[in-house]
N, CA, C and O atoms as a GROMACS GRO file, in nm:
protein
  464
    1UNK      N    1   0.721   1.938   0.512
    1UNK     CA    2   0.808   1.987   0.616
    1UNK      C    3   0.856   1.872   0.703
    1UNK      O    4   0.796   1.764   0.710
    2UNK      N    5   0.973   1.900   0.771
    2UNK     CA    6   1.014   1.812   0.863
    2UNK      C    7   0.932   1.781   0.962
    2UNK      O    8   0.947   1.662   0.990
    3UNK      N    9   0.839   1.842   1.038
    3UNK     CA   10   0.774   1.863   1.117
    3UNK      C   11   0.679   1.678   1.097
    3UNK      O   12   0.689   1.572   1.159
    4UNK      N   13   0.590   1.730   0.973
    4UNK     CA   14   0.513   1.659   0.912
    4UNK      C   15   0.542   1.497   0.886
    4UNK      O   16   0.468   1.405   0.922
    5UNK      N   17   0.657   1.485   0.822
    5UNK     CA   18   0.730   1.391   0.803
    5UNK      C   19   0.748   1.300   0.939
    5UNK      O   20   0.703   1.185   0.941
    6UNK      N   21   0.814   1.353   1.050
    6UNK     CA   22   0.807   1.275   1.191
    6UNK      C   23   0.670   1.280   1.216
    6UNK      O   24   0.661   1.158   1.218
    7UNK      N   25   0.571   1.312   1.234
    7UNK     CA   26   0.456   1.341   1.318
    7UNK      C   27   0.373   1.191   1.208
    7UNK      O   28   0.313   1.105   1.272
    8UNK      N   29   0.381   1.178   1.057
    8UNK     CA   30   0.355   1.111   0.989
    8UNK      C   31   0.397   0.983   1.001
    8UNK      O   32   0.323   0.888   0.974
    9UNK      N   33   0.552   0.963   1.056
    9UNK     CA   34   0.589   0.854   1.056
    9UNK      C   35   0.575   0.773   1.176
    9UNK      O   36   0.576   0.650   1.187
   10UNK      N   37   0.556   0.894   1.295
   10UNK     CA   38   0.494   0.776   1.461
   10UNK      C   39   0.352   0.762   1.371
   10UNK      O   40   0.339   0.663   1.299
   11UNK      N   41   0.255   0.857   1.378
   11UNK     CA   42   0.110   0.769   1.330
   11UNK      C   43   0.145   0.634   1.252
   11UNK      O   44   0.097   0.529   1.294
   12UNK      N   45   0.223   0.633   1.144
   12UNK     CA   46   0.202   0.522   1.070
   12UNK      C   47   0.267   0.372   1.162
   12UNK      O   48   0.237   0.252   1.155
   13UNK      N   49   0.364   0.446   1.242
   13UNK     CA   50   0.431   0.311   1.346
   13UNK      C   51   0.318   0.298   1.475
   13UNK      O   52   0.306   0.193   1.538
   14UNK      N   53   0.252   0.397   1.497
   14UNK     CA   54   0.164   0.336   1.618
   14UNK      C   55   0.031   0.289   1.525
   14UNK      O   56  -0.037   0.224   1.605
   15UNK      N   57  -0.025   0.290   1.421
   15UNK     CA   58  -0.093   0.273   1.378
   15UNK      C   59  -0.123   0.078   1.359
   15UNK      O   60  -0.018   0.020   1.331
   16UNK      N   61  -0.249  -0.018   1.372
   16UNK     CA   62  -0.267  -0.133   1.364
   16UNK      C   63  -0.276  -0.138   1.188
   16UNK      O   64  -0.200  -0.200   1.115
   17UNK      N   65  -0.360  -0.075   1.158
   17UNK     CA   66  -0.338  -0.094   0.982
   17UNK      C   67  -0.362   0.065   0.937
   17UNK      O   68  -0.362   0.157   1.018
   18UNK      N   69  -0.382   0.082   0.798
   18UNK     CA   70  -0.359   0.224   0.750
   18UNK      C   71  -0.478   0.176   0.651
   18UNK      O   72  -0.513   0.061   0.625
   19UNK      N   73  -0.546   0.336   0.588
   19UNK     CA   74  -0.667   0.333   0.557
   19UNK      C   75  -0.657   0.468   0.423
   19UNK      O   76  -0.661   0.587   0.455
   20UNK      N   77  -0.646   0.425   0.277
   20UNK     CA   78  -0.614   0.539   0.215
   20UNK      C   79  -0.734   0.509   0.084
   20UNK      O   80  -0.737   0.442  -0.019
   21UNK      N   81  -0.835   0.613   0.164
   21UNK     CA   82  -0.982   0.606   0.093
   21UNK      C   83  -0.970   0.668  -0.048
   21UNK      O   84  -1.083   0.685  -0.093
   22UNK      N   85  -0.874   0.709  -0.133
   22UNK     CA   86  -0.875   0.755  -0.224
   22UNK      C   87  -0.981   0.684  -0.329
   22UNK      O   88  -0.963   0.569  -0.370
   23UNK      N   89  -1.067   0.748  -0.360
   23UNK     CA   90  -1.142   0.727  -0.453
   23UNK      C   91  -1.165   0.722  -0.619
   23UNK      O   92  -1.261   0.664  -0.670
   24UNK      N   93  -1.052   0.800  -0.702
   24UNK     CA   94  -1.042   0.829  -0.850
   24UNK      C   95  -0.922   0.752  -0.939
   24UNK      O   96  -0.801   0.767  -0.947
   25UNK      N   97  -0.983   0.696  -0.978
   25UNK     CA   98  -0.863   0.602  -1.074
   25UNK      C   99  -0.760   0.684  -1.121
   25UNK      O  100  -0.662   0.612  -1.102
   26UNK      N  101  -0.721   0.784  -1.169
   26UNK     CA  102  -0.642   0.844  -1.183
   26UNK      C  103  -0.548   0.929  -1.108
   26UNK      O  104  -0.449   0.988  -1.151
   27UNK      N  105  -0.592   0.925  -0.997
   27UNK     CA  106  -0.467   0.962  -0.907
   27UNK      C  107  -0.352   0.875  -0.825
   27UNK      O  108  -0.376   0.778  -0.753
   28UNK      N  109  -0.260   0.914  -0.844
   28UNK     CA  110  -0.190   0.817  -0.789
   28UNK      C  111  -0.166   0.861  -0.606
   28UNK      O  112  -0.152   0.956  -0.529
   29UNK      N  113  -0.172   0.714  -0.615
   29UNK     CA  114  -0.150   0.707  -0.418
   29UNK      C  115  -0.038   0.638  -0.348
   29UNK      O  116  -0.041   0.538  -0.276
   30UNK      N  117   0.073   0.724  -0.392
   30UNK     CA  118   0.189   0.704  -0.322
   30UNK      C  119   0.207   0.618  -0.206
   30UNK      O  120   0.229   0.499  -0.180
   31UNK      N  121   0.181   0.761  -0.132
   31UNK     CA  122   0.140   0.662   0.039
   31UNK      C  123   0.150   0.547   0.091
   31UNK      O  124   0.199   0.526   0.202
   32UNK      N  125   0.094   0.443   0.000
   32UNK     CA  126   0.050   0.355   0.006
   32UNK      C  127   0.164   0.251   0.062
   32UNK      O  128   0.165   0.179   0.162
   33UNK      N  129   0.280   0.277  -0.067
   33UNK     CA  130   0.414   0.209  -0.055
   33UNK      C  131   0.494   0.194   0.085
   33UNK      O  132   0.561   0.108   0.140
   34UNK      N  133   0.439   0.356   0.117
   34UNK     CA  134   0.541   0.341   0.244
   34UNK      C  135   0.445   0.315   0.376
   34UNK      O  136   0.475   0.352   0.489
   35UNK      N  137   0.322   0.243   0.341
   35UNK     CA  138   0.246   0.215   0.469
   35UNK      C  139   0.287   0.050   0.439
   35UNK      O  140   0.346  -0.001   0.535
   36UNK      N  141   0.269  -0.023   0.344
   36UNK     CA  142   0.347  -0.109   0.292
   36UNK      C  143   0.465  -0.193   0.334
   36UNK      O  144   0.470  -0.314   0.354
   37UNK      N  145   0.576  -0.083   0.346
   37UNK     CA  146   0.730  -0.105   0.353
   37UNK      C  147   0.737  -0.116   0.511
   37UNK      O  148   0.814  -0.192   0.570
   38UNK      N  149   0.657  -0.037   0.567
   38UNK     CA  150   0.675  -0.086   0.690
   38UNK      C  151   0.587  -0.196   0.747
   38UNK      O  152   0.611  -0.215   0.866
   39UNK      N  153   0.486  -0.277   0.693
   39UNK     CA  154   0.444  -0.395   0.697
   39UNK      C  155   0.321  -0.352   0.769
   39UNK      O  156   0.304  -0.396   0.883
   40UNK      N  157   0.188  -0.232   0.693
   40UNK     CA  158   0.117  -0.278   0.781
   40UNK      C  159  -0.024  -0.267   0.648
   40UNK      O  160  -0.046  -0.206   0.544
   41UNK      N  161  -0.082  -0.356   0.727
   41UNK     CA  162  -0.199  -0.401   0.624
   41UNK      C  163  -0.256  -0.249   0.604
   41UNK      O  164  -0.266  -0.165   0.693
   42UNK      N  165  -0.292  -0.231   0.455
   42UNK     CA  166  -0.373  -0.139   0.411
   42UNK      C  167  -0.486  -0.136   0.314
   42UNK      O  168  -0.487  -0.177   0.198
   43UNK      N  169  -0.583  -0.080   0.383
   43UNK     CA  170  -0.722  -0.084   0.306
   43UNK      C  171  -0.767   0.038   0.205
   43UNK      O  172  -0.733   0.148   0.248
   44UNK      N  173  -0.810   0.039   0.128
   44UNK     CA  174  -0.812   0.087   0.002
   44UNK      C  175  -0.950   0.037  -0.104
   44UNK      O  176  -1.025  -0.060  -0.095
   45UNK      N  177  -0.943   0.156  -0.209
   45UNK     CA  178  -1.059   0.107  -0.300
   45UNK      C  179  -0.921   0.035  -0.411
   45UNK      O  180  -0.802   0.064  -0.423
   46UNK      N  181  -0.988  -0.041  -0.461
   46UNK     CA  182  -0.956  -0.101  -0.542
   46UNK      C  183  -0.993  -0.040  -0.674
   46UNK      O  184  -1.096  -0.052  -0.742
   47UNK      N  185  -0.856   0.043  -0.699
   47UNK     CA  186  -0.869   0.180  -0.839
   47UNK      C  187  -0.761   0.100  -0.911
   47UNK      O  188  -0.709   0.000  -0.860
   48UNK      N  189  -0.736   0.135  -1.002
   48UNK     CA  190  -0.630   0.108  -1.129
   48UNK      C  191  -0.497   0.090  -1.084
   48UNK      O  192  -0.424  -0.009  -1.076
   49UNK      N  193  -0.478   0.266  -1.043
   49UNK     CA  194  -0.390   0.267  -0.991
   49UNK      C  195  -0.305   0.225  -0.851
   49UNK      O  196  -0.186   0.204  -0.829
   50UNK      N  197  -0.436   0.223  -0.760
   50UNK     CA  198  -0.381   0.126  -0.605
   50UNK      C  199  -0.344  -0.020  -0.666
   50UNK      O  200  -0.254  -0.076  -0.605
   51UNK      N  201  -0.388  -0.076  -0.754
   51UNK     CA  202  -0.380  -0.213  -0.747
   51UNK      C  203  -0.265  -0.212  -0.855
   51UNK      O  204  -0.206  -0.318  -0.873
   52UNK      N  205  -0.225  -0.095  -0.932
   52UNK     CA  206  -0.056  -0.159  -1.009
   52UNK      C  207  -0.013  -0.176  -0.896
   52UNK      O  208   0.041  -0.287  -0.894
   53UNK      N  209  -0.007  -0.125  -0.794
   53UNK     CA  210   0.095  -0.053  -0.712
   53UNK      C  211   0.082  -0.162  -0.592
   53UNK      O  212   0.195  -0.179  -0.546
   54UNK      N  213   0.004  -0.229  -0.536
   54UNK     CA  214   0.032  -0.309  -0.465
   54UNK      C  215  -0.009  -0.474  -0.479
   54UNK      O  216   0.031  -0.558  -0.398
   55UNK      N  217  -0.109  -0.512  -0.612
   55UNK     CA  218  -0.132  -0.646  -0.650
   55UNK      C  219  -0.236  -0.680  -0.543
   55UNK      O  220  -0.323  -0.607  -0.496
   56UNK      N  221  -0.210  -0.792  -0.519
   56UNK     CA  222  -0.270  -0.855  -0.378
   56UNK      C  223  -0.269  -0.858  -0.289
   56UNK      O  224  -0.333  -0.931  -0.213
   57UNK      N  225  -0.175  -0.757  -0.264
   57UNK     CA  226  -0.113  -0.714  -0.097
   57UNK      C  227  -0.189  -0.632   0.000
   57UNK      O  228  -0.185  -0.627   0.123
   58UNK      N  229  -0.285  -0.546  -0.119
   58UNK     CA  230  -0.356  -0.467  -0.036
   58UNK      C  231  -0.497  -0.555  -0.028
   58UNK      O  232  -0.524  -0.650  -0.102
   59UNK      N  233  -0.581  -0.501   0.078
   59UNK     CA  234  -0.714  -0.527   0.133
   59UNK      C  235  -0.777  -0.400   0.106
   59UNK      O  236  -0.784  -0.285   0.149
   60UNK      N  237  -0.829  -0.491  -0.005
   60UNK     CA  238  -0.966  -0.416  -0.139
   60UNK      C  239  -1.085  -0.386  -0.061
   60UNK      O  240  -1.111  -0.475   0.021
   61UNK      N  241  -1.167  -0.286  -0.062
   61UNK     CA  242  -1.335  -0.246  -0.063
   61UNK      C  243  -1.385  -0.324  -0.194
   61UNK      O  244  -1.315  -0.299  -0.292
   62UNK      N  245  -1.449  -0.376  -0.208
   62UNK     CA  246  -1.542  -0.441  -0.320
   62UNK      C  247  -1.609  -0.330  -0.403
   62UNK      O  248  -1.636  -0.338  -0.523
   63UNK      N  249  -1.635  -0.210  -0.309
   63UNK     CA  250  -1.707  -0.103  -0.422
   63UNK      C  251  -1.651   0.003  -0.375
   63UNK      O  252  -1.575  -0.010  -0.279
   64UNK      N  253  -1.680   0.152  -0.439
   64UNK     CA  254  -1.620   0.280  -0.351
   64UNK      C  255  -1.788   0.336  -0.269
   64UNK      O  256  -1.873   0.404  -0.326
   65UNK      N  257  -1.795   0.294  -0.154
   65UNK     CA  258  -1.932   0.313  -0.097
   65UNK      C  259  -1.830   0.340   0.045
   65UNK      O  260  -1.707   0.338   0.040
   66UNK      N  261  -1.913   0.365   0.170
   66UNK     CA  262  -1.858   0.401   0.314
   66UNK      C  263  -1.868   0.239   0.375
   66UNK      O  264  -1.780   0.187   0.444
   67UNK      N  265  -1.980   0.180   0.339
   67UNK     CA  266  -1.993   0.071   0.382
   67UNK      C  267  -1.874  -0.054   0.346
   67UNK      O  268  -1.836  -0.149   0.415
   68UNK      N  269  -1.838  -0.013   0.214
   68UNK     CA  270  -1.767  -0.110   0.152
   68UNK      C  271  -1.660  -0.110   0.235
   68UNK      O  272  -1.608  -0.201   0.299
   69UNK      N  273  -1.631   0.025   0.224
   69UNK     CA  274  -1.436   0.078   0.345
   69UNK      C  275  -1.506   0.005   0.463
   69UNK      O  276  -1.466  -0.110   0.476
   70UNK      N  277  -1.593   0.040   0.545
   70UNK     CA  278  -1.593  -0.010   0.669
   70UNK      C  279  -1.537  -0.151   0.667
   70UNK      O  280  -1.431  -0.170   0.726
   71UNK      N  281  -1.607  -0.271   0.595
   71UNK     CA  282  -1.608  -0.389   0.597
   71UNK      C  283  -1.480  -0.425   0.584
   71UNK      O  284  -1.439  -0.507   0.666
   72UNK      N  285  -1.376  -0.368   0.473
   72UNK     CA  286  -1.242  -0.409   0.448
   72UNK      C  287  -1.173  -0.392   0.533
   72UNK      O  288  -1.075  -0.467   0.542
   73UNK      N  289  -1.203  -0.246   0.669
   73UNK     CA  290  -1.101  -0.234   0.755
   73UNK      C  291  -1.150  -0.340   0.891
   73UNK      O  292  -1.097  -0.368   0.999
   74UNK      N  293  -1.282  -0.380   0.823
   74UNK     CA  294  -1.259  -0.482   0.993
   74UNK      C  295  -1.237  -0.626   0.909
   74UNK      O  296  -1.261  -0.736   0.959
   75UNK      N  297  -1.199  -0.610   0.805
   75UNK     CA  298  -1.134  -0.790   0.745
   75UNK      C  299  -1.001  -0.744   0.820
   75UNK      O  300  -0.954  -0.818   0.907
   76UNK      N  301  -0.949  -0.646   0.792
   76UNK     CA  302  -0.812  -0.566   0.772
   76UNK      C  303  -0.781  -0.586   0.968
   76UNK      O  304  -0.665  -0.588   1.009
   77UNK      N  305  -0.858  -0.596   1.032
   77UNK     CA  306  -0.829  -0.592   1.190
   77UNK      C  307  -0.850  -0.785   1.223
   77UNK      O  308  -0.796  -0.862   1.303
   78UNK      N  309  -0.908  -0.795   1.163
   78UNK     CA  310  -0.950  -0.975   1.115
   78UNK      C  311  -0.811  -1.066   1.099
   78UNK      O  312  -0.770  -1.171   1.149
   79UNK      N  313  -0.764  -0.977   1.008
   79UNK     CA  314  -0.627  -1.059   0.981
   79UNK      C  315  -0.565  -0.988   1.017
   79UNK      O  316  -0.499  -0.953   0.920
   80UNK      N  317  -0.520  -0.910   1.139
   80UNK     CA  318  -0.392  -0.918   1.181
   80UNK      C  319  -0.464  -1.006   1.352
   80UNK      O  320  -0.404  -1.109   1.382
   81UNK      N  321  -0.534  -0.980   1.409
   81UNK     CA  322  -0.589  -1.054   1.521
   81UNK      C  323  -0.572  -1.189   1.489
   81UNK      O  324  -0.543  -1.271   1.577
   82UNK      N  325  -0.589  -1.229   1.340
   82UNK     CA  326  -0.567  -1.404   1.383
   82UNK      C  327  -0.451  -1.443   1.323
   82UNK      O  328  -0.425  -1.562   1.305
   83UNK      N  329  -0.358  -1.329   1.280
   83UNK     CA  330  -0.220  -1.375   1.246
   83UNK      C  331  -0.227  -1.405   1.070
   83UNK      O  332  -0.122  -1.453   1.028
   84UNK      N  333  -0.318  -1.387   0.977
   84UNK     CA  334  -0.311  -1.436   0.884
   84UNK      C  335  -0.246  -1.267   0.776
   84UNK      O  336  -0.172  -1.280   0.679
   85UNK      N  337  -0.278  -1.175   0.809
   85UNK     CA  338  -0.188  -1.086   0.763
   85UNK      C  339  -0.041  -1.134   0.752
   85UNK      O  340   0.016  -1.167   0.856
   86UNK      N  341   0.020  -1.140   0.645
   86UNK     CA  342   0.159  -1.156   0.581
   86UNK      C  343   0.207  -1.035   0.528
   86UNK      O  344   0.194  -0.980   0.419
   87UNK      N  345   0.284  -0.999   0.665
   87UNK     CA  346   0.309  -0.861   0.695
   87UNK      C  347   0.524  -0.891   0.655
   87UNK      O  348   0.614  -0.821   0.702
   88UNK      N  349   0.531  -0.945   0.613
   88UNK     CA  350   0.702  -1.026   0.586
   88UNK      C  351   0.681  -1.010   0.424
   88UNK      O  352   0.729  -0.925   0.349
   89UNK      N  353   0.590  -1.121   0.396
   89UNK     CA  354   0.579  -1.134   0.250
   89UNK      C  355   0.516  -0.961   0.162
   89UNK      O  356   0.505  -0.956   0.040
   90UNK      N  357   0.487  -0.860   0.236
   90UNK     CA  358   0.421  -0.722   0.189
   90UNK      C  359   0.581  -0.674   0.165
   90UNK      O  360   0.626  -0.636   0.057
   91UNK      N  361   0.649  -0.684   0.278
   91UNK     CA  362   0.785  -0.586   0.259
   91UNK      C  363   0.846  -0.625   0.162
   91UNK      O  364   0.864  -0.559   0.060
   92UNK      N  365   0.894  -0.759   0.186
   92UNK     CA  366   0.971  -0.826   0.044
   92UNK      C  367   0.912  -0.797  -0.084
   92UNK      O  368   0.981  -0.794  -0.186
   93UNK      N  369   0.806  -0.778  -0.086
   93UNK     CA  370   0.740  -0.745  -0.207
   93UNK      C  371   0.752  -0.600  -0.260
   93UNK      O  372   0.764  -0.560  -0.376
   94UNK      N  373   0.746  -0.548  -0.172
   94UNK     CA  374   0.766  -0.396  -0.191
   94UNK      C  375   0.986  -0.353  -0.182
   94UNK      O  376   1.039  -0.248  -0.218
   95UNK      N  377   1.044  -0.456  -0.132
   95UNK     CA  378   1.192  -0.399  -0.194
   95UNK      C  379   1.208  -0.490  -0.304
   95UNK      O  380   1.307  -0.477  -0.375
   96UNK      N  381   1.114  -0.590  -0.331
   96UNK     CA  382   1.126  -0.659  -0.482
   96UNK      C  383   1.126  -0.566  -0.534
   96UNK      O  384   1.234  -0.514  -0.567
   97UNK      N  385   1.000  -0.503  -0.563
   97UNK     CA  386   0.914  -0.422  -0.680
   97UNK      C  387   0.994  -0.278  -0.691
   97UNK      O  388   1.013  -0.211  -0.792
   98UNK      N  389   1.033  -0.251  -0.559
   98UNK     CA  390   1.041  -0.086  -0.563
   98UNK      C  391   1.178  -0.038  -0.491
   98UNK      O  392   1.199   0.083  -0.499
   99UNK      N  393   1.229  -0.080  -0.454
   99UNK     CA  394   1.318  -0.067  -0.370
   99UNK      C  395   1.462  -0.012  -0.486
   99UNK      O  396   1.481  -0.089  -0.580
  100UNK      N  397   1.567   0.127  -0.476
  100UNK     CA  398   1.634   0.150  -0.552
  100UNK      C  399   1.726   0.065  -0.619
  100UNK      O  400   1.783   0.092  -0.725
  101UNK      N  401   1.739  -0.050  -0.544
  101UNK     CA  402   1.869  -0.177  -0.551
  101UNK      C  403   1.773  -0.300  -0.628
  101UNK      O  404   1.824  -0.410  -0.650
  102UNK      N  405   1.637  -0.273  -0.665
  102UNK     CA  406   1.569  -0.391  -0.729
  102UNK      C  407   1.558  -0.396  -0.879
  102UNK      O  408   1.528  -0.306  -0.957
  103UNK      N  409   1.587  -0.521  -0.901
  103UNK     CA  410   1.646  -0.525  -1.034
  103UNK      C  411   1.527  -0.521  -1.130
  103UNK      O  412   1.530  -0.453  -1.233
  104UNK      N  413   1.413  -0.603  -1.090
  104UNK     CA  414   1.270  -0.500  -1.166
  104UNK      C  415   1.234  -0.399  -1.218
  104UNK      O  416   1.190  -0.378  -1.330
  105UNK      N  417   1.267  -0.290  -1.075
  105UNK     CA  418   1.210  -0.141  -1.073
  105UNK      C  419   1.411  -0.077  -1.190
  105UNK      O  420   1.398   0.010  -1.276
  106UNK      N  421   1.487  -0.109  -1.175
  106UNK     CA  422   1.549  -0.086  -1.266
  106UNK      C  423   1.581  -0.087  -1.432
  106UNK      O  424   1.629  -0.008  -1.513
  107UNK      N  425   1.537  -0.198  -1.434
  107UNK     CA  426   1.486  -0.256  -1.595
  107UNK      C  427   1.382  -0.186  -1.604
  107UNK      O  428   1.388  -0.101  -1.693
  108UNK      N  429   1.252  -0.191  -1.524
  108UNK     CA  430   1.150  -0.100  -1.594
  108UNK      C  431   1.191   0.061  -1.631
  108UNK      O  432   1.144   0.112  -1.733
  109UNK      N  433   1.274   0.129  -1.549
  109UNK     CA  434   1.308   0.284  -1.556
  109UNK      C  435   1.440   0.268  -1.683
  109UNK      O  436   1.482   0.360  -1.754
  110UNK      N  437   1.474   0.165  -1.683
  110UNK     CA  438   1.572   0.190  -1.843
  110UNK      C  439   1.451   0.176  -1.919
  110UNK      O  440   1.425   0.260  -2.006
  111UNK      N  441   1.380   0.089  -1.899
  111UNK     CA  442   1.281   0.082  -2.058
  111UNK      C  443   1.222   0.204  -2.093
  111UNK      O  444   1.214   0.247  -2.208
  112UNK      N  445   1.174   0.265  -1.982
  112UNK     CA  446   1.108   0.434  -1.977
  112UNK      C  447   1.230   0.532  -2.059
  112UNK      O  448   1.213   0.613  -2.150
  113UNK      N  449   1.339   0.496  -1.998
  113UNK     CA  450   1.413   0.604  -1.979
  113UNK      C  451   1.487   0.594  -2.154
  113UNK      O  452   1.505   0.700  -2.213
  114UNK      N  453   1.529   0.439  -2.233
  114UNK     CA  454   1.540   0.445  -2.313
  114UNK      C  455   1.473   0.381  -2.416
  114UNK      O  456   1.531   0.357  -2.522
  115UNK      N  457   1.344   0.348  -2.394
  115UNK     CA  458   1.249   0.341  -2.460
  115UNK      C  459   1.241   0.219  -2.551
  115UNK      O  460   1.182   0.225  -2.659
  116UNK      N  461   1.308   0.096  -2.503
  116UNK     CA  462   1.330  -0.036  -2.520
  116UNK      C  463   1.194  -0.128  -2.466
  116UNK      O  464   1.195  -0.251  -2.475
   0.00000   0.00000   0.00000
């Protein structure tokens, strides 16, 4: 709903970093992209699928434990307090990769689409 959508998008703008505990390799976690696109560090397990999807950009848990998340989100408050978050180089990366006008994410959806 519309509702959802605004109410979603101040949290993610007042938000210092974003935190998407998904736990199962097989689900995909969207989300992610657009916590991403707007440049803010995000912590995560390090599943199959979080890591096609963002490489090295995201700030990994080492295991899927509570302890593990804790630790990543205070690296995750770590680097933006001392400036070493590369919150420039996340976006560019994400209208490289994904963005409708990127010539990557285009070539890959012809190869899908015609099977080249």
């Amino acid at each position: 709903s519309i509702s959802y959508l605004k109410g979603l998008n101040y949290l993610v703008n007042i938000a210092d970093i974003t935190v998407s505990p998904k736990m199962h390799t097989c689900q995909s976690n969207q989300k992610i992209l657009v916590y991403a696109a707007v440049g803010k560090p995000i912590v995560m397990y390090r599943t199959l699928a979080n890591y096609f999807l963002l490489r090295d950009k995201g700030i990994y848990a080492k295991e899927i434990t509570a302890e593990s998340l804790a630790k990543a989100i205070v690296k995750a408050y770590d680097m933006v307090e001392s400036g070493k978050f590369n919150r420039i180089g996340q976006i560019q990366f994400i209208k490289k990769n994904y963005s409708t006008h990127s010539q990557i994410l285009m070539k890959k959806l012809r190869e899908i689409y015609y099977g080249d």
